[in-house]
ROTI-381444 format. One record per atom (N, C-alpha, C, O): residue in one letter; x, y, z. Coordinates in steps of 0.2 Angstrom, whole numbers, plus 2048, in hexadecimal, padded with zeros to 3 digits. Atoms other than C-alpha are relative to their C-alpha. Layout:
! residues N
AXYZ...
! end
This chain:
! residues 285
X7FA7FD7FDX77A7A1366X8067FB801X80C7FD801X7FC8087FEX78279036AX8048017F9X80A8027FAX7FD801805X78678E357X8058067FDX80A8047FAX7FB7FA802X78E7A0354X8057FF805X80B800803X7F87FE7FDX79A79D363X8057FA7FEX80B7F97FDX7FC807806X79E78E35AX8048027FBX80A8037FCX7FD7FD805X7A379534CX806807804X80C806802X7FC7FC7FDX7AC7A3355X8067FC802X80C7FF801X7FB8037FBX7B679635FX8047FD7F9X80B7FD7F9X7FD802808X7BA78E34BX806805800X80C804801X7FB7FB801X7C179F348X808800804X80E800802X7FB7FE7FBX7CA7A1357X8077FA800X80D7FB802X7FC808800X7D2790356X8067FF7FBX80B7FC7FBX7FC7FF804X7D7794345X8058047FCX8098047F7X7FC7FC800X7DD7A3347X80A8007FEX80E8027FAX7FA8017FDX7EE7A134BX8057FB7FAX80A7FD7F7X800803808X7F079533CX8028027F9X8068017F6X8027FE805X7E97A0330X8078057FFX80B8057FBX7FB7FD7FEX7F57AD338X8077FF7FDX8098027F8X7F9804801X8067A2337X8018007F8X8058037F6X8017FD808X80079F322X8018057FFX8078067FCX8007F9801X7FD7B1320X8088027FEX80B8037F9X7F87FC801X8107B6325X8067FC7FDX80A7FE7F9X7F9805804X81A7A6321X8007FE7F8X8057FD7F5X801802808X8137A2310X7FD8057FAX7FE8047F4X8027FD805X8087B0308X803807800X80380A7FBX7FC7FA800X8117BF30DX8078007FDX8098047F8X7FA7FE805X8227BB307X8017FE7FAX8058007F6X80280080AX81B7B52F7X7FF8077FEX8038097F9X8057FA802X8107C52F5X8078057FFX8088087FAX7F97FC7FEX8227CF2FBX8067FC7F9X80A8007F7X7FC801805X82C7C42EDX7FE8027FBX8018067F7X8057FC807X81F7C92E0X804806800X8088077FBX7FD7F7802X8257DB2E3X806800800X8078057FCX7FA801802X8377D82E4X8017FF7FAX8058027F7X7FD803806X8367D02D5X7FF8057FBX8038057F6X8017FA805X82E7E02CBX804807802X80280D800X7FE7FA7FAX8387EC2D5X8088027FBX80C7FE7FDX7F97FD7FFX8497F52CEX802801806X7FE80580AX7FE7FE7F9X8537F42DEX8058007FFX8087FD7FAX7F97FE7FFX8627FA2E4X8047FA803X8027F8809X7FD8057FAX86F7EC2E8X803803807X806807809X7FD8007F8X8707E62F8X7FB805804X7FE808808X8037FA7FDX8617F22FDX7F97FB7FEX7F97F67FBX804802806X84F7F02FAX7FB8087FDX7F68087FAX8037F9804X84C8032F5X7FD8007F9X8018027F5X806800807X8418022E6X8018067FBX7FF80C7FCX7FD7FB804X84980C2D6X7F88027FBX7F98057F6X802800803X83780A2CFX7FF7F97FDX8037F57FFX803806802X82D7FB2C5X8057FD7FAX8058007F5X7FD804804X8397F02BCX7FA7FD7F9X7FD7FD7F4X802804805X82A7E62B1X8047FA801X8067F7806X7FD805800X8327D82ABX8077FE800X8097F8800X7FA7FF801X8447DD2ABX8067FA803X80A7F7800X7FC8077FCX84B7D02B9X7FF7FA7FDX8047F77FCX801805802X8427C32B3X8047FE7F8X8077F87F7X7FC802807X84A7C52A0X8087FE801X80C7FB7FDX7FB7FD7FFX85A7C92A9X8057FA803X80A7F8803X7FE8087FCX85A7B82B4X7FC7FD7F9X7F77FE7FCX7FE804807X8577AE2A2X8058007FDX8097FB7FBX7FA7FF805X8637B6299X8067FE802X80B7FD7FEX7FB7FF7FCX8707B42A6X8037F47FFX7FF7EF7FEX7FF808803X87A7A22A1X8007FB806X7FE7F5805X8018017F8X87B79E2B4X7FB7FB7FFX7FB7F47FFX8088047FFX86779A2B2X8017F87FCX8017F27FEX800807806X86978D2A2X8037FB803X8007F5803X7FE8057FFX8767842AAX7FB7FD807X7FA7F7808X8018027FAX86F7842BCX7F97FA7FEX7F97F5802X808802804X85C77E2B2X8037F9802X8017F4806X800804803X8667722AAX8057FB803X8067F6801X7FF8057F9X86F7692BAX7FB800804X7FA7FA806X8078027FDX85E76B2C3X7FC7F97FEX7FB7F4801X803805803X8567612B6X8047F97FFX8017F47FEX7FE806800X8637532B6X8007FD806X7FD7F8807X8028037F9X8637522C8X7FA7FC801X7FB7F6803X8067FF7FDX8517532CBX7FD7F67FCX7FC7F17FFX803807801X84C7432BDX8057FA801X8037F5803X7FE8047FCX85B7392C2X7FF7FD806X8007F7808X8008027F8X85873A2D4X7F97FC801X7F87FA806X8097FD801X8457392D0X8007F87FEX7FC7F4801X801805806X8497292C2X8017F7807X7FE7F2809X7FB8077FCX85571E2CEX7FD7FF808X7FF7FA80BX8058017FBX8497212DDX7FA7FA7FFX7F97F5802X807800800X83971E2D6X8037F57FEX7FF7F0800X800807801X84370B2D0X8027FC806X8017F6806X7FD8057F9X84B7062E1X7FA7FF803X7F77FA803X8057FF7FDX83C70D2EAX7FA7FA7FFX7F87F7804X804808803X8306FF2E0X8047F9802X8027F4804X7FF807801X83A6F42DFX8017FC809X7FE7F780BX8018017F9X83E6F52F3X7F97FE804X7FA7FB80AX8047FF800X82D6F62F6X7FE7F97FEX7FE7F5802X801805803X8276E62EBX8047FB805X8017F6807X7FC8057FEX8356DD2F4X7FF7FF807X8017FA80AX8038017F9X82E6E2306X7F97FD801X7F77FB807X805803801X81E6DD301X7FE7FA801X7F87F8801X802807800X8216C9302X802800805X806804808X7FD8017F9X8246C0311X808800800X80D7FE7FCX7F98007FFX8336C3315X8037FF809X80080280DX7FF8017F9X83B6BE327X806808804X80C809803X7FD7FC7FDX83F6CF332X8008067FAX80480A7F9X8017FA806X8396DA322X7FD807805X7FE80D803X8017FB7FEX8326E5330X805804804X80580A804X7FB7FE800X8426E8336X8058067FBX80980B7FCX7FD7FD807X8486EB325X7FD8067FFX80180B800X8057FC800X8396F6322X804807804X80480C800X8007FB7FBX83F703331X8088037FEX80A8087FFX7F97FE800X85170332CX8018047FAX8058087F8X7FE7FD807X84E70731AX7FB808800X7FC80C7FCX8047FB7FFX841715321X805807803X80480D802X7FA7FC7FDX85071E32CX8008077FEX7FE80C801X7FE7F9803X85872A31FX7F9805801X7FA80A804X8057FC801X84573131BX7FF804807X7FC809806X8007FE7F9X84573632EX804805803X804809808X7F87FA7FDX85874032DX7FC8047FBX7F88027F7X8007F9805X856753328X8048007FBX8087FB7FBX7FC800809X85E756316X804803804X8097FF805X7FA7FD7FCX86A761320X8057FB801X80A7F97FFX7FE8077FAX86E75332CX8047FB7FAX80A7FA7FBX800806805X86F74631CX8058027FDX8087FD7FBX7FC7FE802X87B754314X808801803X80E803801X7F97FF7FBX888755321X8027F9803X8067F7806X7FD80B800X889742322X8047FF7FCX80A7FD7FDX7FC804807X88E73F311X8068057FFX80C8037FEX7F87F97FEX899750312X8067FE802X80B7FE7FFX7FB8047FDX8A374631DX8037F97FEX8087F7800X800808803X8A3734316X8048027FAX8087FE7F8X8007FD806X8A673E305X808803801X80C8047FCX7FA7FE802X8B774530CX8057FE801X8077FA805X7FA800805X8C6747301X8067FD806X80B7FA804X7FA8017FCX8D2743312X7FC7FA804X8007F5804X8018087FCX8C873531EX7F98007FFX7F57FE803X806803801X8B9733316X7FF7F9800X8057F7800X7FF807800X8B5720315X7FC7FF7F9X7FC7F97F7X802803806X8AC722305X8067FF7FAX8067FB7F6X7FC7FF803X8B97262FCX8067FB802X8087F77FEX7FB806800X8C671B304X7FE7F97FDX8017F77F9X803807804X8BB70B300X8018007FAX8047FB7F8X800800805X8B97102EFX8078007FCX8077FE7F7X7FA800803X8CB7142EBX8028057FBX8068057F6X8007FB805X8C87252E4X808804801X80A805807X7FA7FB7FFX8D87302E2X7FC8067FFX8008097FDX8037FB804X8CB73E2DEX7FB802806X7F87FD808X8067FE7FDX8BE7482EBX7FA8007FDX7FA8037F8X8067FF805X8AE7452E6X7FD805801X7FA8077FCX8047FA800X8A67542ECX8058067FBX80380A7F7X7FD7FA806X8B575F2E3X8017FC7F7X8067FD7F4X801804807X8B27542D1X7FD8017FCX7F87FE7FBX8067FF806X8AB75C2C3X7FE7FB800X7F87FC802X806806801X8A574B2BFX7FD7FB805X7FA7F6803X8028037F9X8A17442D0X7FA804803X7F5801806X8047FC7F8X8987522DBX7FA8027FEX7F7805803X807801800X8877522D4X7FE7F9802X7FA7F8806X7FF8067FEX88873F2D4X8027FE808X8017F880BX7FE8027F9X88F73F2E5X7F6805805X7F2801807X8077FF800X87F74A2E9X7F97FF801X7F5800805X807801802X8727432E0X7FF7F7805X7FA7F4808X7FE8077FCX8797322E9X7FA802808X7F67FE80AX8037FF7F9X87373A2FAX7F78037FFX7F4802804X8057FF802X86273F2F4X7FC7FA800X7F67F9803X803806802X85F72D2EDX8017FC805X7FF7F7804X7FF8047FCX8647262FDX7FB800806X7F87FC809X8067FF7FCX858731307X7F77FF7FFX7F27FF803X8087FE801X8497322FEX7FE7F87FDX7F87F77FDX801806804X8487202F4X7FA7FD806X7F47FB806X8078047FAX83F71A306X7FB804801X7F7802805X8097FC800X831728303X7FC7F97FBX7F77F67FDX804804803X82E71C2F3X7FF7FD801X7F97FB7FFX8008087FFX83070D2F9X7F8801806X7F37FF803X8047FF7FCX824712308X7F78017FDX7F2800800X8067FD803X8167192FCX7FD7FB7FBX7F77F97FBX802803802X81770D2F0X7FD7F7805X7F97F4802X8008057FCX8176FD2FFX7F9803802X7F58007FFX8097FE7FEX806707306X7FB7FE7FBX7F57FD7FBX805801807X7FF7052F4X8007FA800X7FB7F7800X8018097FFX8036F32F4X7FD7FC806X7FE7F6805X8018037F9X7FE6EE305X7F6804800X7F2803804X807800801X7EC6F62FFX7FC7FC7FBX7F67FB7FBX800803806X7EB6ED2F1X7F97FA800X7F87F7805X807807801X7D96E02EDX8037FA800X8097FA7FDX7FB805802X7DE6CF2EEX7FE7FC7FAX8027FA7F6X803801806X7D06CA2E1X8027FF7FBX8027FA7F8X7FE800806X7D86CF2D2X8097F97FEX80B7F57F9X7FC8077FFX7E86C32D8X7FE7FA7FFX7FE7F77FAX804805800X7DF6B62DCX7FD7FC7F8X7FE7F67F6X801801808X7D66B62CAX8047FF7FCX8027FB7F7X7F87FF804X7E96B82C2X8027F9801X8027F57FDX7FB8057FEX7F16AA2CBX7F97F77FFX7FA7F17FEX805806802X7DE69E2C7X8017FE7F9X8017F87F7X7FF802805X7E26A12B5X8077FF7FEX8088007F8X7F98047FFX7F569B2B7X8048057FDX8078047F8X7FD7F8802X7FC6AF2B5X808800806X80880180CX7FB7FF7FCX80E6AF2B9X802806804X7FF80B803X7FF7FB7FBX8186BA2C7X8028077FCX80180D7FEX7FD7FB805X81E6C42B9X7F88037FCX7F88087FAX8057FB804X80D6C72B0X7FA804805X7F6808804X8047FD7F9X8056CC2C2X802806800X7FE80B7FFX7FA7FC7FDX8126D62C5X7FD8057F9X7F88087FBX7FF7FD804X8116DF2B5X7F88037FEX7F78097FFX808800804X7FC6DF2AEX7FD801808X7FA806807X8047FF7FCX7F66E02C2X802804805X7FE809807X7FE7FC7FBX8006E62CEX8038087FEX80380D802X7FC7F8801X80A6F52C6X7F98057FEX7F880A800X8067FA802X7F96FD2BDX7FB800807X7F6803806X8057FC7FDX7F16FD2CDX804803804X800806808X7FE8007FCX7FE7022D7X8028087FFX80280D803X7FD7FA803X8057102CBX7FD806802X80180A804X8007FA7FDX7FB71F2D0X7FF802807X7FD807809X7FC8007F9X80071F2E0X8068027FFX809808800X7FB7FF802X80E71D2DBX8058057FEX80A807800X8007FB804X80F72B2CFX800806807X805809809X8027F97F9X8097392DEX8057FF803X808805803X7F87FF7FCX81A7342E9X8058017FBX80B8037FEX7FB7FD806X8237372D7X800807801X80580B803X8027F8802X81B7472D4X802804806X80480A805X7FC7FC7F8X82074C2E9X8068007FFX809805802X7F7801801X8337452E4X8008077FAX80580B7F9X7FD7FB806X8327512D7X800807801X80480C7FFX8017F67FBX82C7622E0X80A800803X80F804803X7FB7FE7FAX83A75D2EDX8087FF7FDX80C801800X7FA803803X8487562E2X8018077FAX8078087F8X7FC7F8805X84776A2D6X800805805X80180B803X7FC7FB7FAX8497722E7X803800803X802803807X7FC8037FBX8567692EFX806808802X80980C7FEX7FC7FA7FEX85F7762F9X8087FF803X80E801802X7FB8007FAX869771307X8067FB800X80B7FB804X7FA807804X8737612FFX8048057FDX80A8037FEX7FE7FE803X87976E2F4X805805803X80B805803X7FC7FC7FBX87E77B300X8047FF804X809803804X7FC8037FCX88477130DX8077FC7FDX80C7FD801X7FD805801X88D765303X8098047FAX80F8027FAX7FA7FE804X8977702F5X7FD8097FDX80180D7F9X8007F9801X88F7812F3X7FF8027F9X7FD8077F7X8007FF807X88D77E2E0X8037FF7FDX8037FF7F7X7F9800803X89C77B2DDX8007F87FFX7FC7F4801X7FB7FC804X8A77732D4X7FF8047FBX7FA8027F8X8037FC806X8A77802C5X7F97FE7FEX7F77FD7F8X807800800X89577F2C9X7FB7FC7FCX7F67FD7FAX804804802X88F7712C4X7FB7FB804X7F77F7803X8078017FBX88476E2D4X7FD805802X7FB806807X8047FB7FFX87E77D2D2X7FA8037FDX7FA8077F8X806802802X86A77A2D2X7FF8067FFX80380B7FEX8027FB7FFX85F7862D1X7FF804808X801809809X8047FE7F9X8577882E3X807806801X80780B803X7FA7FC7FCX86A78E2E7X8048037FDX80A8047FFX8017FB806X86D7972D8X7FB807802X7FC80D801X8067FB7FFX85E7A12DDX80180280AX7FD80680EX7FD7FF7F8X8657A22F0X806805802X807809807X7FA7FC803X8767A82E9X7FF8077FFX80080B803X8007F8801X8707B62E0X7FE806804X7FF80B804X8067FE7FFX8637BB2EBX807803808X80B808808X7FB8007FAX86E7BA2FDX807802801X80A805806X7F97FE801X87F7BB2F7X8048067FCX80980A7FDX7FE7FC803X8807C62EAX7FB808801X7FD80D801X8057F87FCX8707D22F1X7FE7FF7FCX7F98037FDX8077FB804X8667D32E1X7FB7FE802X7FA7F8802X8058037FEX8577D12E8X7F97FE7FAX7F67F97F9X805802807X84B7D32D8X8047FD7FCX8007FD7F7X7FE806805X8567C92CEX7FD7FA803X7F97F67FFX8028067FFX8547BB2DBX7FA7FE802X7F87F8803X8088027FDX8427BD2E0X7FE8007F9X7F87FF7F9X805802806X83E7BB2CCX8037F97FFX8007F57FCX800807800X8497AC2CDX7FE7FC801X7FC7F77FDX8048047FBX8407A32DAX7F88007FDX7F47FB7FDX806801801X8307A82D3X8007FB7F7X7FD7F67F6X7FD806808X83779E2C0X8017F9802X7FF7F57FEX7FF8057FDX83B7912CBX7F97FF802X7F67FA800X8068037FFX82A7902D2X7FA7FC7FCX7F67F87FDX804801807X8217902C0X8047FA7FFX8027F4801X7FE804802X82D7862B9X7FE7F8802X7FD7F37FFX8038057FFX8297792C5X7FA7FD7FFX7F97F87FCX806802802X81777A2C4X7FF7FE7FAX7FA7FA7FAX802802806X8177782B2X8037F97FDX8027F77F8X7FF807802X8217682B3X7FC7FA804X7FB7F5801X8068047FDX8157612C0X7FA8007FDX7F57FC7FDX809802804X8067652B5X8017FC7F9X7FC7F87F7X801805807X80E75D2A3X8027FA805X7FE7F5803X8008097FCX81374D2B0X7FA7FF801X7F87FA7FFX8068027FEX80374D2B6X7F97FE7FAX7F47FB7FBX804800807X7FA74D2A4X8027FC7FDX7FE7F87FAX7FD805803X80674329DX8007F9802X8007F57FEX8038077FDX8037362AAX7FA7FE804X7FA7F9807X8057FE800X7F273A2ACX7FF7FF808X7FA7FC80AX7FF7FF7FCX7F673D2BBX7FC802805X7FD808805X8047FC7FEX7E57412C8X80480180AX8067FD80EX7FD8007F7X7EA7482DAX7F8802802X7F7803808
! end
């Protein structure tokens, strides 16, 4: 009797859990699913009837998609490249004695601690065209948030500034577990800092490493709120990713089965660049 109310109390306990999943994550999936096959009436969600794949060809074909893909993807491995090198290198460079590196440590962790919201309405501001101070120091005559060739780079800027200390963080816990054995052995047979560094330390460190890439990379092809907050897509849409291409259609303009087949392209899409990353860099989670 004892063990059954155990069990019951498990249930009861994980109730409420189960419940919260349920509504926040598999219903409005299950509920985009059907949007997505659904003729609907804009700005409604009356049902004309089973679409098939109509939205889905409809959000391809449309030139919107190609460009937004193909600003997505430069975003996503720049922010993803110039991360994953500070972040190491940060990381390596916190790793030796250093005097008051724990200081250091806490100060370069900060950004990962602000909301992206938060992080976006900073630079918003620093970023502007009248008392910004980035812009004064630099000596631009030009807004960088209104700059065709500025405002993805002003952007992708704030991205690499927030998240570089995920890597720095992931990669430092990978080196601070490290064997000291195989060192030991290197530095007995007279292996310089540089053949350590290269032959011991990075191949054990790498799949660690690799796992907080593969997490920059989920979060870095859905960045939403940098883009929203900061320029809306704009200028002539050249920060205009996917996530908020697919927030656009969906919200702004009412199609709802156009953008519930968006989001689900964006979903696959992703998964299938996390599965060739992970094979390609044989990647085990």
């Amino acid at each position: 009797m004892k063990t059954k109310k155990k069990e019951y109390d498990i249930y009861l306990f994980l109730g409420p859990a189960l419940f919260l999943l349920l509504f926040v994550g598999i219903f409005p999936f299950i509920f985009n699913i059907y949007l997505s096959f659904n003729l609907l009436r804009p700005g409604t969600l009356v049902s004309h009837g089973f679409a098939g794949l109509s939205n889905f060809v409809s959000v391809l074909k449309d030139p919107d998609f190609l460009n937004s893909f193909r600003i997505t993807m430069i975003y996503m491995s720049g922010c993803v490249a110039i991360e994953l090198i500070l972040g190491v290198s940060l990381a390596l460079l916190l790793n030796r004695e250093l005097k008051g590196k724990g200081i250091i440590r806490t100060l370069l962790l900060l950004p990962v601690m602000i909301a992206p919201a938060v992080a976006a309405y900073i630079f918003l501001y620093l970023y502007n065209p009248i008392y910004g101070v980035v812009k004064y120091y630099l000596r631009l005559k030009r807004s960088i948030l209104g700059s065709i060739d500025l405002a993805l780079l002003g952007i992708m800027f704030v991205d690499v500034w927030q998240w570089t200390p995920f890597i720095m963080l992931v990669t430092l816990s990978a080196l601070q577990g490290l064997p000291e054995t195989p060192f030991e052995a290197a530095l007995v047979d007279g292996a310089s800092s540089w053949q350590i560094l290269r032959y011991i330390t990075l191949p054990l460190i790498w799949p660690i490493v690799l796992i907080g890439v593969l997490i920059r990379i989920i979060d870095a092809y859905k960045v939403f709120a940098y883009v929203t907050i900061m320029t809306e897509g704009g200028p002539s849409s050249t920060t205009r990713l996917l996530s908020y291409h697919a927030h656009d259609i969906m919200f702004t303009n009412l199609q709802w089965g156009k953008g519930a087949a968006l989001s689900l392209i964006v979903l696959f899409t992703i998964i299938l660049i996390c599965t060739a990353y992970m094979k390609f860099l044989k990647v085990k989670i």
